[in-house]
C-alpha positions as a printed NumPy array, in Angstrom:
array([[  3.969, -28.131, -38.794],
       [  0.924, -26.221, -39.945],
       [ -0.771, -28.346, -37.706],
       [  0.753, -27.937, -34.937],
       [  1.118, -23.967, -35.6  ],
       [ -2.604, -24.072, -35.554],
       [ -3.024, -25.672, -32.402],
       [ -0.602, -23.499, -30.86 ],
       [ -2.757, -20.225, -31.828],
       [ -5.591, -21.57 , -30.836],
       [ -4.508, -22.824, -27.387],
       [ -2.858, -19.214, -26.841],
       [ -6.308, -17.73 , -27.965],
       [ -8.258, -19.915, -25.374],
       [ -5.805, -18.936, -23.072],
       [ -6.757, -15.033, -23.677],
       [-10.08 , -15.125, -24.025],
       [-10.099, -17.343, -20.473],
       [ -7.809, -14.453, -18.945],
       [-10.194, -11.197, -20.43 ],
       [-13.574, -13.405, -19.512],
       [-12.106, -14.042, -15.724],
       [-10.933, -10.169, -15.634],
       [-14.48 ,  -8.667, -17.276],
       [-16.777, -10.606, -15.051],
       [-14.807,  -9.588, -11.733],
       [-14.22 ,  -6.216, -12.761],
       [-18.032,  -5.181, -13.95 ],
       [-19.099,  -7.872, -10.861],
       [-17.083,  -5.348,  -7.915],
       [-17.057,  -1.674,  -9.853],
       [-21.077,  -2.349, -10.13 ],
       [-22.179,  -0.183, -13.552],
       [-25.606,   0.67 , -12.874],
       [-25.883,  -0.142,  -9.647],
       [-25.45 ,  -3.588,  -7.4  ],
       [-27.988,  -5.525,  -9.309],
       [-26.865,  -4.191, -13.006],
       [-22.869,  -5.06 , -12.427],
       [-24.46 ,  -8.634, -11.138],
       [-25.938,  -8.826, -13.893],
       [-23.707,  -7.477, -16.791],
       [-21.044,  -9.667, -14.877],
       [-23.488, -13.142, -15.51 ],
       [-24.003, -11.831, -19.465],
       [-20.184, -11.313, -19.799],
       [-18.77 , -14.55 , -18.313],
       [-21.577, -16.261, -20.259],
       [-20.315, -14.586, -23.529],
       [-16.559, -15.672, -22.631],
       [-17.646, -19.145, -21.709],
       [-19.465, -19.145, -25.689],
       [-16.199, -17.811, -26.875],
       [-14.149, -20.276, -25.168],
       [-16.455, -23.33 , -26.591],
       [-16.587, -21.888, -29.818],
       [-12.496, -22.083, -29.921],
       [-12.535, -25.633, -29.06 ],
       [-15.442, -26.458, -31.388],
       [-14.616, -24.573, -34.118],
       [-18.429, -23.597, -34.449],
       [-19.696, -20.054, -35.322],
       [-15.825, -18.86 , -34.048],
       [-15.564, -15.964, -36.034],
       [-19.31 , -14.59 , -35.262],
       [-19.246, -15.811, -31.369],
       [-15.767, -14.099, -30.672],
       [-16.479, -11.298, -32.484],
       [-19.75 , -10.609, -30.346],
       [-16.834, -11.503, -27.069],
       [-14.793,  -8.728, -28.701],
       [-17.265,  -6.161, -28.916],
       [-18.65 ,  -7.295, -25.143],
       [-14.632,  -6.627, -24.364],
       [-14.282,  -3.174, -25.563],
       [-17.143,  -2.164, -23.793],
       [-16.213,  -3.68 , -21.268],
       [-12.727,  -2.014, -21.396],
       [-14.967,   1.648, -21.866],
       [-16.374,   1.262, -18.367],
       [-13.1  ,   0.497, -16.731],
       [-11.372,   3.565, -18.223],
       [-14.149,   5.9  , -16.919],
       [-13.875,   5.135, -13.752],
       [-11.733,   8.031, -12.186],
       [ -9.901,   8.305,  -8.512],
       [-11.528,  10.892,  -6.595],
       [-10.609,  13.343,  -3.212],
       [-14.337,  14.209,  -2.457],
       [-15.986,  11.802,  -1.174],
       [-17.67 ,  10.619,   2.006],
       [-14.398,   9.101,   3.797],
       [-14.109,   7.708,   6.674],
       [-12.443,   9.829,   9.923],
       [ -9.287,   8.052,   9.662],
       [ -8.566,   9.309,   6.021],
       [-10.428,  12.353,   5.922],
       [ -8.016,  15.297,   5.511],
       [ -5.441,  14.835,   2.766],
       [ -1.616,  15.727,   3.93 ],
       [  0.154,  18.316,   1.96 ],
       [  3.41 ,  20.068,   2.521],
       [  4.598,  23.788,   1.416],
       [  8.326,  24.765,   0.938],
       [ 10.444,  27.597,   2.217],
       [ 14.092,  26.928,   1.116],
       [ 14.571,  24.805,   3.085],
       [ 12.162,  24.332,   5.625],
       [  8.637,  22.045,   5.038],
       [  5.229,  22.68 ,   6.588],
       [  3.412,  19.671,   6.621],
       [ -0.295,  20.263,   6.962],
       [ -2.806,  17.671,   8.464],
       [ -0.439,  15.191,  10.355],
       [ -2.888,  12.692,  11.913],
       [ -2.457,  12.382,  16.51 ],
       [ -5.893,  10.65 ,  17.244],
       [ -6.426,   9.968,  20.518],
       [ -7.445,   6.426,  21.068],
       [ -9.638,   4.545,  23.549],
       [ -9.972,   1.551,  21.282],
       [ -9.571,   0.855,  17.367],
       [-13.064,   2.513,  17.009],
       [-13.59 ,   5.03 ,  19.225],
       [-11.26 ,   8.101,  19.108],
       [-10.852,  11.642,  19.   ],
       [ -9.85 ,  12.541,  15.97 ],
       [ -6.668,  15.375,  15.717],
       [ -4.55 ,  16.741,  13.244],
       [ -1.746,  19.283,  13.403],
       [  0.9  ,  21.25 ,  11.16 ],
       [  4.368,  21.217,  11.847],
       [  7.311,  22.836,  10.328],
       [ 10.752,  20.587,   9.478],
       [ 13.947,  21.669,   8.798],
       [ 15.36 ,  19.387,   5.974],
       [ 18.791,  19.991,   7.134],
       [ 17.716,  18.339,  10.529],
       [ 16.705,  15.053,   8.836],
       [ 19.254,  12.218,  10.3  ],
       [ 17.518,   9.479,  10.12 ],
       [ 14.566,   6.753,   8.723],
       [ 13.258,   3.662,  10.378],
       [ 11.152,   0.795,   8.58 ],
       [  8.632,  -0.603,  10.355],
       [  6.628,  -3.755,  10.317],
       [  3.504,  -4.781,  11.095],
       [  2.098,  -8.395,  11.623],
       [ -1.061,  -9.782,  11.949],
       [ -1.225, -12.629,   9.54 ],
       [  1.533, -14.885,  10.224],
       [  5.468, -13.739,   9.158],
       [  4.639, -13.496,   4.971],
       [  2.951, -11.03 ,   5.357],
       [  3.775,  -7.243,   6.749],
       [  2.357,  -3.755,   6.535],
       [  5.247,  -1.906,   6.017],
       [  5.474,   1.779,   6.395],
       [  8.877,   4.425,   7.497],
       [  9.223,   7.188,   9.837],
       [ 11.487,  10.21 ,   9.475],
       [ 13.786,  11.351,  12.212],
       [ 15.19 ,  14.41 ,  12.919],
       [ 17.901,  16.084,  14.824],
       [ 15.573,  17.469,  17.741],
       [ 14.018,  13.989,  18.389],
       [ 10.854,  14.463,  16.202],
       [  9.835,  11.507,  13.953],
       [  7.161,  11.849,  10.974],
       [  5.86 ,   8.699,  10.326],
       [  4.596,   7.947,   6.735],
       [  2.123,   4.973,   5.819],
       [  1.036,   4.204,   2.258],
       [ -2.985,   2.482,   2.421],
       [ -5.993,   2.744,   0.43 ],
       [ -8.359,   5.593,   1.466],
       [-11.849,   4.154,   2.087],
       [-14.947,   5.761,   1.717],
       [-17.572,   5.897,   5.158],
       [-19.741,   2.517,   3.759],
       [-16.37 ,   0.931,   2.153],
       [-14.392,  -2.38 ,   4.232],
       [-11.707,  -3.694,   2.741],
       [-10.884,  -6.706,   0.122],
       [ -8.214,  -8.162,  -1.326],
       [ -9.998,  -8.533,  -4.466],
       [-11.987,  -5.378,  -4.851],
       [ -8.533,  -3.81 ,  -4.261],
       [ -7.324,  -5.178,  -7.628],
       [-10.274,  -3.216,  -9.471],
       [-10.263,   0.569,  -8.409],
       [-12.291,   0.049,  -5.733],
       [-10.433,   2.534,  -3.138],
       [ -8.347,   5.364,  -3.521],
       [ -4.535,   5.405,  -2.674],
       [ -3.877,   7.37 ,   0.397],
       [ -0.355,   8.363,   2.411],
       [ -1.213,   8.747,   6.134],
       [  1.224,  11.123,   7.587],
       [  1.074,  10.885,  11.376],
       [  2.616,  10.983,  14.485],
       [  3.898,   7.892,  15.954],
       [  1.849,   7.933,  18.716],
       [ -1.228,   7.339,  15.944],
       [  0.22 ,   4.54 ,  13.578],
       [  2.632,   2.954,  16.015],
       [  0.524,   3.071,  19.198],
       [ -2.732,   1.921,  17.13 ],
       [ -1.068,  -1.044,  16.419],
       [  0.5  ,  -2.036,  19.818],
       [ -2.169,  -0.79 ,  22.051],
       [ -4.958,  -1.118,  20.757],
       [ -5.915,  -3.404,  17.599],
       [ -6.583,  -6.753,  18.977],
       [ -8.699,  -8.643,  16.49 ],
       [ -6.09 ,  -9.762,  14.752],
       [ -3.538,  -8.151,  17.222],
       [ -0.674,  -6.863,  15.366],
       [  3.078,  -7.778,  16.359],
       [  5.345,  -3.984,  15.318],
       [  9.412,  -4.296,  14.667],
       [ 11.212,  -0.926,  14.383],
       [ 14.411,  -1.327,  12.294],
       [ 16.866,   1.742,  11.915],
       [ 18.015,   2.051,   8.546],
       [ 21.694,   1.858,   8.411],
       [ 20.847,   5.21 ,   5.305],
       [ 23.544,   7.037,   3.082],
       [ 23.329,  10.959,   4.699],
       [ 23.223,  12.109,   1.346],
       [ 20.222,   9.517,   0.364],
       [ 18.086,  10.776,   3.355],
       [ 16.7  ,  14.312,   1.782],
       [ 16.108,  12.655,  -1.965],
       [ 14.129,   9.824,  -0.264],
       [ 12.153,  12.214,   1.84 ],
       [ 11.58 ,  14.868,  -1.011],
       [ 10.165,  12.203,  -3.151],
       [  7.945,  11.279,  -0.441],
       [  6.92 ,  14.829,   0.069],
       [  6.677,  14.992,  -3.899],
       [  3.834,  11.99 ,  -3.699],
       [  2.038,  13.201,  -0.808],
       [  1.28 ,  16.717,  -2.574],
       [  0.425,  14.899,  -6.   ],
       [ -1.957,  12.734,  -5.039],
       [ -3.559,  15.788,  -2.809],
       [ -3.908,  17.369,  -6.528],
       [ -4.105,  14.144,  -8.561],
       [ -5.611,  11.213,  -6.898],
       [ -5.026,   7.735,  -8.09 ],
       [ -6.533,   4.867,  -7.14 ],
       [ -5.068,   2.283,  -4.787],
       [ -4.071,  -1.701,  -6.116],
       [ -3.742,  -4.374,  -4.148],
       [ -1.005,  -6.206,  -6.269],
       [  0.894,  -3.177,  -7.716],
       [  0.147,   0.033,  -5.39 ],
       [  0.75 ,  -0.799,  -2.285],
       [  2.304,  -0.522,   0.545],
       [  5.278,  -2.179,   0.486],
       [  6.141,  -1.464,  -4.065],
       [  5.685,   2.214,  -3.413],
       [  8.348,   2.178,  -1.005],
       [  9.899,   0.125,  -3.217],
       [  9.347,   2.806,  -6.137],
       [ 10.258,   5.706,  -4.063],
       [ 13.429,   4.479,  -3.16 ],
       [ 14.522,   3.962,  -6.638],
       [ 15.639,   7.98 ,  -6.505],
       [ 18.627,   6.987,  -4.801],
       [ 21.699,   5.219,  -6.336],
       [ 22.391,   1.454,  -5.552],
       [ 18.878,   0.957,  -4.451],
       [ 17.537,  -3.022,  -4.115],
       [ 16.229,  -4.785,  -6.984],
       [ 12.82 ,  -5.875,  -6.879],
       [ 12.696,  -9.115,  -5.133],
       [  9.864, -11.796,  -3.661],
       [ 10.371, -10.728,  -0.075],
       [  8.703,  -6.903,  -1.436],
       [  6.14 ,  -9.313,  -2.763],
       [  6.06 , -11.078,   0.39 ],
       [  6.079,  -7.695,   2.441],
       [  6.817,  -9.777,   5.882],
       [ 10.395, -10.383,   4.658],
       [ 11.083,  -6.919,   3.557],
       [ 13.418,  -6.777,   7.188],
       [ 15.234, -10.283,   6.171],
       [ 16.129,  -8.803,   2.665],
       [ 17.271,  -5.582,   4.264],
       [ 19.499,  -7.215,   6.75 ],
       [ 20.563,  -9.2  ,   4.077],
       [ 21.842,  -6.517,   2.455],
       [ 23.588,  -4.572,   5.224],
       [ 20.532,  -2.139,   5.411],
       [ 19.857,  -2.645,   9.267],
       [ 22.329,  -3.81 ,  11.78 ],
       [ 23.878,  -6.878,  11.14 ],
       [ 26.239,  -7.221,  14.371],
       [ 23.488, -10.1  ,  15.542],
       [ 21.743, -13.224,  14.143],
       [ 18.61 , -12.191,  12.094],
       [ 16.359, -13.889,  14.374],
       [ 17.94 , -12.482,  17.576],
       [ 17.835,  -9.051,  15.613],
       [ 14.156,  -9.36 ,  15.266],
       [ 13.026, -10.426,  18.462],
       [ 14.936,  -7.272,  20.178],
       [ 13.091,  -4.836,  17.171],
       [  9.944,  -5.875,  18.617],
       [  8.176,  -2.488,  20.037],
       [  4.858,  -4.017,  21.572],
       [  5.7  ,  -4.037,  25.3  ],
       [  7.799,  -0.83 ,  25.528],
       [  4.647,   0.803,  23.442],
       [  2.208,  -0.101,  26.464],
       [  4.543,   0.851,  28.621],
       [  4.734,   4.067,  27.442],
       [  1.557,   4.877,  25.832],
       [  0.955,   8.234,  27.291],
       [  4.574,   9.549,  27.162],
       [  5.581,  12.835,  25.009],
       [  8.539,  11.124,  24.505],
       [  7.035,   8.013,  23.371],
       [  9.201,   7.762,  19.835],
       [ 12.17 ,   8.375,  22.065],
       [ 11.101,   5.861,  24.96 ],
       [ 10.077,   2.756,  22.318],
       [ 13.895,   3.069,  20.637],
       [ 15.719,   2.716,  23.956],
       [ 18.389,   0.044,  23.454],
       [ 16.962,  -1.169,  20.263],
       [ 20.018,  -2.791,  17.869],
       [ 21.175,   0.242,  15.338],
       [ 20.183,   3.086,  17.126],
       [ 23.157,   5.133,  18.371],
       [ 24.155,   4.982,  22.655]])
C-alpha cells in the first residue's frame, strides 16, 4: 500500500509540474518580459527547467535539488504574471477607443459614448459616437442576438435593450485591442487584451455584421426574450453597473472565462430563477437552443423553423440606411408583439 501511495504522489506530482511547465512557457512565451526576444527566451529556459523536473520525477535523480530550482523558476514566474495590470490608456484601435459610461438622475441614464460608425466596408468608416438619455421606466424589452461565422458551435453573443419609444441600446462584451494588437485564441487566455463592453447603436453592431463583414461572413439571429418585467431594470442596472466599473477599473479580457457569452451568463445571475451554467454557454452557438429550451424565446414553432425566421441578414440589407432600421429588421419576427 505504501507502494502504491507512492506512486500515486508521484504520478499527481508529474501531473503538476506538466500543467505549471505547459502554463509558464505559454504565459512568459505571449506576455513577452523584456521584450519579444527575452519572453522567447525565458519561455525556452522555463519549459527546459519543467522538462528536468519532469525527468527527475520519473528518475528519481537529483529530485529534491532539480524541483526545487522548477519551484523557484515558478514563483518567479508567478511574480511576472501578477504585475501585469489591465490598462484604459493605451494606443487602441478606433473601434474601442472611447470607453462608455453612464450617469444617473433618479431615474433617468445618460449614456455617454454610444458607438454609430458609418460604414463603407469592415475597414473603412467614419467613426461616431453620441450620448443619449433613457428613461428606465421605458425599458420593455431585451433581445439576444447571435452571431455566426464559424459553423453553429460557435456564436458571438451579445443583447440589446428596448424601450417604449422604439429605441434599442445594444450591448456587446469583446476584448479591447490595442492599434498593433489582432486577435488569438491563445494570447486571450494570458492577459493579452483588455475586456471591453461596446455600447452601440444597432445600426453599428448589427449592420457590421450583415452588411458588411464578409471574410468570414457572419449569419445574425435576433431572438426576443420572453423577460420577467420586473427582471428587465436589475438586468440592465447591472449592465450599467459593469460598463462604469471597468471605465474606472479595467480588467483584462479571457478567452475561456471572460467572455462574451459567461458575462452574460454572470450578469444575469441578479435575477431569480436564472439558468444554470450549462455546455451550450460554453458552446456559445447553442446559447438560443438552451433558451428555447427553457421557454426563454418563443416556443409556439419547431426550434429549427424558429431559427431560420430569427435570421436578420436580408431584411438588414434591405434596410441598411433606414432610421428605423431596429424597427424595420423585427417586422414579423416570432416573439415580437403584432
Amino acid at each position: 500500500m505504501l507502494r502504491y501511495g507512492r506512486l500515486l504522489i508521484l504520478a499527481l506530482l508529474f501531473v503538476a509540474v506538466a500543467l505549471c511547465t505547459l502554463w509558464g512557457a505559454a504565459m512568459l512565451y505571449f506576455t513577452e518580459p523584456g521584450g519579444v526576444t527575452a519572453g522567447m527566451v525565458l519561455a525556452a529556459v522555463f519549459a527546459a527547467a519543467g522538462v528536468a523536473a519532469l525527468i527527475a520525477i520519473m528518475s528519481g535523480r537529483r529530485r529534491g535539488a532539480t524541483l526545487g530550482v522548477f519551484a523557484v523558476a515558478l514563483i518567479a514566474a508567478f511574480a511576472w504574471w501578477n504585475s501585469i495590470e489591465p490598462s484604459n490608456d493605451r494606443q487602441w484601435k478606433p473601434e474601442v477607443a472611447k470607453t462608455p459610461y453612464a450617469v444617473f438622475d433618479g431615474d433617468r441614464v445618460t449614456i455617454h459614448n454610444i458607438r454609430n460608425f458609418e460604414y463603407r466596408s469592415e475597414t473603412d468608416f467614419t467613426p461616431a459616437w453620441y450620448d443619449a438619455t433613457y428613461d428606465l421606466n421605458e425599458l420593455d424589452g431585451v433581445d439576444v442576438i447571435a452571431s455566426y461565422w464559424a459553423g453553429p458551435d460557435i456564436a458571438h453573443i451579445f443583447l440589446s435593450f428596448g424601450f417604449r419609444d422604439g429605441r434599442h441600446l445594444a450591448v456587446s462584451i469583446e476584448r479591447r485591442d490595442e492599434t498593433t494588437e489582432g486577435y488569438s485564441t491563445v494570447r486571450g487566455l494570458f492577459r493579452q487584451y483588455e475586456l471591453f463592453y461596446v455600447v452601440a447603436d444597432e445600426r453599428d453592431l448589427i449592420r457590421l455584421r450583415t452588411n458588411f463583414r464578409a471574410d468570414p461572413p457572419e449569419d445574425v439571429y435576433v431572438y426576443p426574450v420572453v423577460a420577467k418585467p420586473q427582471n428587465l431594470r436589475p438586468l440592465f442596472m447591472e449592465y450599467l453597473r459593469e460598463i462604469n466599473s471597468l471605465n474606472e477599473h479595467p480588467e483584462f479580457y479571457n478567452t475561456a472565462t471572460t467572455n462574451c457569452t459567461s458575462n452574460i451568463w454572470l450578469h444575469t445571475r441578479v435575477n431569480p430563477g436564472h439558468l444554470p451554467y450549462s455546455w451550450k454557454i460554453f458552446l456559445s452557438g447553442h446559447v438560443p437552443e438552451y433558451l428555447y429550451e427553457n421557454g426563454l424565446v418563443d416556443t409556439n414553432l419547431p426550434f429549427d423553423e424558429l431559427r431560420a425566421k430569427s435570421r436578420v441578414n436580408d431584411a438588414a440589407r434591405a434596410h441598411g440606411d433606414d432610421p428605423e432600421f431596429s424597427r424595420a429588421i423585427r417586422a414579423g419576427l416570432p416573439g415580437m408583439p403584432h
